[in-house]
N, C-alpha and C positions, 0 to 999 in steps of 0.2 A: 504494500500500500504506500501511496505518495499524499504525504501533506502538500497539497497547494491554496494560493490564495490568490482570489477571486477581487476584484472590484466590479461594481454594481452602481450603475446610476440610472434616474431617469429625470426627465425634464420637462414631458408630455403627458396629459393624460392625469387619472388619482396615482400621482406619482409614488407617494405613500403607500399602496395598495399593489400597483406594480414592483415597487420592490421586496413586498412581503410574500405577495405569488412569487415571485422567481424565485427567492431562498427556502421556499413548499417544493418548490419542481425540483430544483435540486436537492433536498433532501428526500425527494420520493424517485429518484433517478438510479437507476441498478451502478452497483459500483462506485456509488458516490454517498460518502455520510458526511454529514455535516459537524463538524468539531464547536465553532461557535460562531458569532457574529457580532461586528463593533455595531454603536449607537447609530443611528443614521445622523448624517451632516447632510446643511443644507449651502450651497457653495456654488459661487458666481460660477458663469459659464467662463472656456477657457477655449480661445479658437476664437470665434465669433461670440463677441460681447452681447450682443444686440438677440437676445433670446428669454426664454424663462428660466431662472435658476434652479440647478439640479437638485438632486435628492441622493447621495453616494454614502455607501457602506462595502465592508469588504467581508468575507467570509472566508473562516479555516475549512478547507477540506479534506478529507482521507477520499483516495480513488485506486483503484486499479486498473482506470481505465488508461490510456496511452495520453497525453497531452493532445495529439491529432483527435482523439476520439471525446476528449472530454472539449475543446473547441467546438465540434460537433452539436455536442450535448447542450452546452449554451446558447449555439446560434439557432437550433432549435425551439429552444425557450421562449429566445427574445421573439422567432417568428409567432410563434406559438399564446406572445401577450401584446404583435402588433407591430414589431418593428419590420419596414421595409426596406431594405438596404436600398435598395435600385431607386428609391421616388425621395433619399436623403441628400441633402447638405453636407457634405464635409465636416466635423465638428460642431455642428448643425443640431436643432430637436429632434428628439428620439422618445417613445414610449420607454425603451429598456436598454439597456447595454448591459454587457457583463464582459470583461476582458479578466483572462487570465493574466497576471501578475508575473507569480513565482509557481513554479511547477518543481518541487525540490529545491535541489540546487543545479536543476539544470542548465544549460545555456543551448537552444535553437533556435535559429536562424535558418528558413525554410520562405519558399515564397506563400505561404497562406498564416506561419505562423511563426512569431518572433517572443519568444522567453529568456531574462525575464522583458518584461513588456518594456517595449522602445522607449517611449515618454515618460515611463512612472516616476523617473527621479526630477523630474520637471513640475509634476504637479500635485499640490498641495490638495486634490480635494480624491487624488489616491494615499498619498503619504499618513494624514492625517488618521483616517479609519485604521491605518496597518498600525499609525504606533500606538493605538489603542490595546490592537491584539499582539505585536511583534514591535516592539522597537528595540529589540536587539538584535534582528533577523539579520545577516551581514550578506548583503547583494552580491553575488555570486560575480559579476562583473567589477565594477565600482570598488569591489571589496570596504564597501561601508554601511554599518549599520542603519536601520532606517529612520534613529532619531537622527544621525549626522548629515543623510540624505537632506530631510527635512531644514536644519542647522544651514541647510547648503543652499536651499534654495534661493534664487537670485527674486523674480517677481513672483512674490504668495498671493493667490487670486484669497478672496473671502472666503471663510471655512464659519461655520455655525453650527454646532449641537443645535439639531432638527428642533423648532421651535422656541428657540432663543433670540431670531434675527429680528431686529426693527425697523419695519416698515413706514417709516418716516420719511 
């Protein structure tokens, strides 16, 4: 079995709801148990400013499924609560995302799938839920843990414990 971690957002939609269904699917998914789940954060978009702000959390998971196959299993999901990839924006609104992170301590490099994830040391509204559940994880590339990731970040977009931001 592999511990991996999972990031989850959405930005469209009962975003709230959407991301409680996906962390259901994936805990009811063959091969896949769910170890635990950070708070949801509610955090400016990153890419194109001009949208509705996310909803992100990240989840521990035990699999035996392959990285290729657990890929699979998510974009599944996300069709499965609504996301269309073909009729999307670039960093653009989405009902759901879930990107795998960290898969072990693997490192792949593959044309459909890149571990750990390309941007994660870039953005604060991934960083944030992991040093919730991991901030002594030490990035497999980087070779830095993910409070120093964090520590490193150059522009921190808004990060919010789900329910704390003011709307003012």
């Amino acid at each position: 079995m592999t511990i991996a971690y999972l990031s989850l957002g959405s930005n469209s939609g009962d975003r709230f709801k959407l991301i409680q269904q996906a962390v259901n699917f994936l805990d009811l998914c063959e091969n896949i148990s769910l170890v635990r789940s950070s708070s949801l954060y509610e955090t400016e978009p990153w890419g194109l400013k001009e949208q509705n702000w996310f909803l992100n959390a990240a989840v521990e998971i035990k699999t035996g499924l392959s990285a290729q196959d657990l890929l699979v299993k998510c974009q599944n999901i996300e069709k499965t609560l609504g996301r269309n990839r073909d009729q999307e924006i670039r960093w653009g609104e989405r009902p759901l995302d879930i990107d795998i992170i960290f898969f072990g301590d693997e490192i792949i490099n593959s044309d459909i799938l890149t571990i750990p994830h390309k941007y994660m040391h870039k953005r604060a509204f991934v960083l944030v839920p992991l040093l919730e559940l991991v901030p002594d994880f030490v990035h497999p590339v980087y070779k830095k843990t993910i409070s120093k990731l964090y520590d490193d970040l150059e522009n921190v977009e808004e990060v919010f414990l789900y329910g704390t931001r003011s709307y003012e």
